[in-house]
N, C-alpha and C positions, 0 to 999 in steps of 0.2 A: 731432394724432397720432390715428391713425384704429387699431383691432382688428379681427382676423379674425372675420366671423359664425359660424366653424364651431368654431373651436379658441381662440379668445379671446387668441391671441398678437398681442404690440405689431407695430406694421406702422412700415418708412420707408415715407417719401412716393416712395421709388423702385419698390415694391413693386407689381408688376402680380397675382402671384400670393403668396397665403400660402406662406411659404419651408418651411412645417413641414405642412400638410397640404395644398398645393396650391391651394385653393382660390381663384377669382377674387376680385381686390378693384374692387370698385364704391364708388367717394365721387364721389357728384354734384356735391362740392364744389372739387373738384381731380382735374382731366384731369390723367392717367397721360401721362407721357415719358419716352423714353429716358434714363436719368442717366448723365451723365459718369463715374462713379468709382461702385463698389456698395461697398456697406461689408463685405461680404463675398462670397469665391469665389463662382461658378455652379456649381461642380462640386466634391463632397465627394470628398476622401483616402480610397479604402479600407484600412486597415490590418489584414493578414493579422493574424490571433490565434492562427497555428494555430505552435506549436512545432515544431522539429528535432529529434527527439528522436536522428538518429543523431548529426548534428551535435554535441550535447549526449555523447554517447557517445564520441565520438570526442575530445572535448576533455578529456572526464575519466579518461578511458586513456591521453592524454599526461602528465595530474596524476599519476597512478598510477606508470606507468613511471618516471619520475623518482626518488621514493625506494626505488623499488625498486632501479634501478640503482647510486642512490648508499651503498645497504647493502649490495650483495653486493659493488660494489668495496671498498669499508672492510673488510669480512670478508677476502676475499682477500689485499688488501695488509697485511692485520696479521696474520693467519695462517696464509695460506697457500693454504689451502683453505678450502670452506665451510663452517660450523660455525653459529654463530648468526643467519646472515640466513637459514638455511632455515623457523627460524619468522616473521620477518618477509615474507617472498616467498610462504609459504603463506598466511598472513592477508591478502597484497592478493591471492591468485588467489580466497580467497575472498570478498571484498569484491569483485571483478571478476564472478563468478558472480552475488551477491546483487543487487545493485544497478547494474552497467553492464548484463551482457548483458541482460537484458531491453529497456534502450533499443537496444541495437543491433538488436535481433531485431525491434524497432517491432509486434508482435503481441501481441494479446490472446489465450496459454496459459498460464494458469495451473498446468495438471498437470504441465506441460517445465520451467516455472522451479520450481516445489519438487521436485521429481525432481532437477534440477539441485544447487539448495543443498543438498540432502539426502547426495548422493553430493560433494560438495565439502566438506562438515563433514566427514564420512566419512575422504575421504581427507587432510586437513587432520588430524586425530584422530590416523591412521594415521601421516601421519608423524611426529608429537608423540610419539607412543611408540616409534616404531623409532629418532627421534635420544637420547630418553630412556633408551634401553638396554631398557625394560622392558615387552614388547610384550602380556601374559597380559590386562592389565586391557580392553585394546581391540576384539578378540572376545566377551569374556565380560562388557562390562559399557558401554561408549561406544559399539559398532557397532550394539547392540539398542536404546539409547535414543537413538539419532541414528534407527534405521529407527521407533521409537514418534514419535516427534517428526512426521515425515515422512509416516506413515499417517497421524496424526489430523490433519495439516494437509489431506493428499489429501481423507479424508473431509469432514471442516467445509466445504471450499470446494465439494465435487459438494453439499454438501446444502443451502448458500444458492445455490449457482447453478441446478442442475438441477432440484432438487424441486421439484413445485406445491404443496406441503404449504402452509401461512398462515403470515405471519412471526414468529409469535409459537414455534408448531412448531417451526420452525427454530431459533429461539433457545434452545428448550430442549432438543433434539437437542445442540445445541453446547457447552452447561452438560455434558451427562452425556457427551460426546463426554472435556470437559477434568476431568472426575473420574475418568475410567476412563484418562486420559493422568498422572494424579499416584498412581492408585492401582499401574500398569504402574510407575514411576518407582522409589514407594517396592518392590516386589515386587523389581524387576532389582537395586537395591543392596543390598536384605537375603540375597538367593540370594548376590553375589557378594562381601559380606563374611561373612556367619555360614548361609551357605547353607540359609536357610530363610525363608520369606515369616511375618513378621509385621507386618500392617497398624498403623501408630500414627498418624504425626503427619500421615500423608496422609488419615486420616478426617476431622479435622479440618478441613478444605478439601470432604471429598468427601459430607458428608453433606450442609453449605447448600448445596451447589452441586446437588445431588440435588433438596433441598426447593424451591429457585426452580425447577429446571426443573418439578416437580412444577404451582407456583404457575403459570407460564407455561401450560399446557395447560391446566390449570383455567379461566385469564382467556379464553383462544381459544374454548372451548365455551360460554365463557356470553356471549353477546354485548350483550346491556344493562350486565352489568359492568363489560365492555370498555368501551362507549361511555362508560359515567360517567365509567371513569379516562382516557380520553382529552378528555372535556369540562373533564375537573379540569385534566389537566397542558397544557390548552389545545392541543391538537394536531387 
């Protein structure tokens, strides 16, 4: 049993050339002939890895349709009319929004699909309260935190994608991006139950989340620092 001089892989005796780097086989001991049978193919299978993603999209919007149709015909025929699959039929359009269309749209826009989800909670929201009877709380308190929601995701995502700022900036832009999204949270439900902003249990969350981003810009400008903690956590 002879090995290749270049790559050290085992050779048959049918081997004129190494099968993994090419390379010619020379054994003075044994003339190379044509064999009868190779013990494997001449020609490698390419096998595509690249996914369908409409494909994929299109299969999962027949899953989708499916219980959709089969709860607004059960509402009907028990009913009459539609009553409670208008909240089921709103959670698959917005499950349709969140996670197919993106595969059907096969592009990388991130600002169109949270644009999208953002105005599909919205109106998901809206309907939940117009079948509720009780529509006051969804201008004054669900449409401003579905649009907080929706800005801070706009934002976060321009500031890891477009900025040249250092990753570590970044991360801490995005810390004080979601303290100022909890501090918005707590402010819109205290206006809309006792109509007046007192900060509480959202400080709680918004002060460490302040002090790491703090920490984060510190570690960025000092760069022997950095290097330590990246020697430490082996990176």
């Amino acid at each position: 049993m002879s090995y290749c001089v270049h790559c050290g892989v085992e050779l048959a005796p049918s081997e004129a050339k190494c099968p993994l780097c090419r390379t010619p086989v020379i054994d003075p001991n044994q003339a190379w002939h044509e064999p009868e049978e190779r013990p494997y193919p001449e020609q490698l299978e390419v096998v595509s890895t690249k996914i369908d993603r409409r494909y994929g999209a299109k299969l999962a919007s027949l899953f989708l349709l499916i219980p959709m149709a089969a709860v607004l015909f059960s509402d009907l025929i028990l009913d009459r009319h539609m009553t409670w699959s208008a909240y089921v039929l709103g959670a698959c359009g917005c499950a349709f929004c969140w996670v197919i269309l993106p595969l059907w749209l096969n592009e990388e826009r991130p600002y169109l699909y949270i644009a999208l989800d953002t105005g599909a909670a919205a109106l998901y929201l809206a309907l939940v309260a117009w079948m509720s009877g009780g529509f006051a709380w969804f201008p004054a308190l669900a449409l401003p935190l579905t649009m907080l929601a929706g800005c801070s995701a706009m934002i976060s995502v321009y500031v890891c994608r477009r900025s040249r700022m250092p990753a570590l900036d970044k991360v801490s832009i995005v810390f004080l991006i979601a303290a100022a999204v909890l501090a918005g949270l707590e402010s819109l439900i205290d206006l809309w139950i006792d109509g007046e902003v007192r900060l509480v249990w959202s400080l709680y969350a918004l002060l460490p989340l302040a002090a790491l981003s703090a920490v984060f810009r510190i570690i960025e400008r000092r760069p022997k620092l950095k290097e330590n903690i990246l020697k430490r956590l082996f990176l």
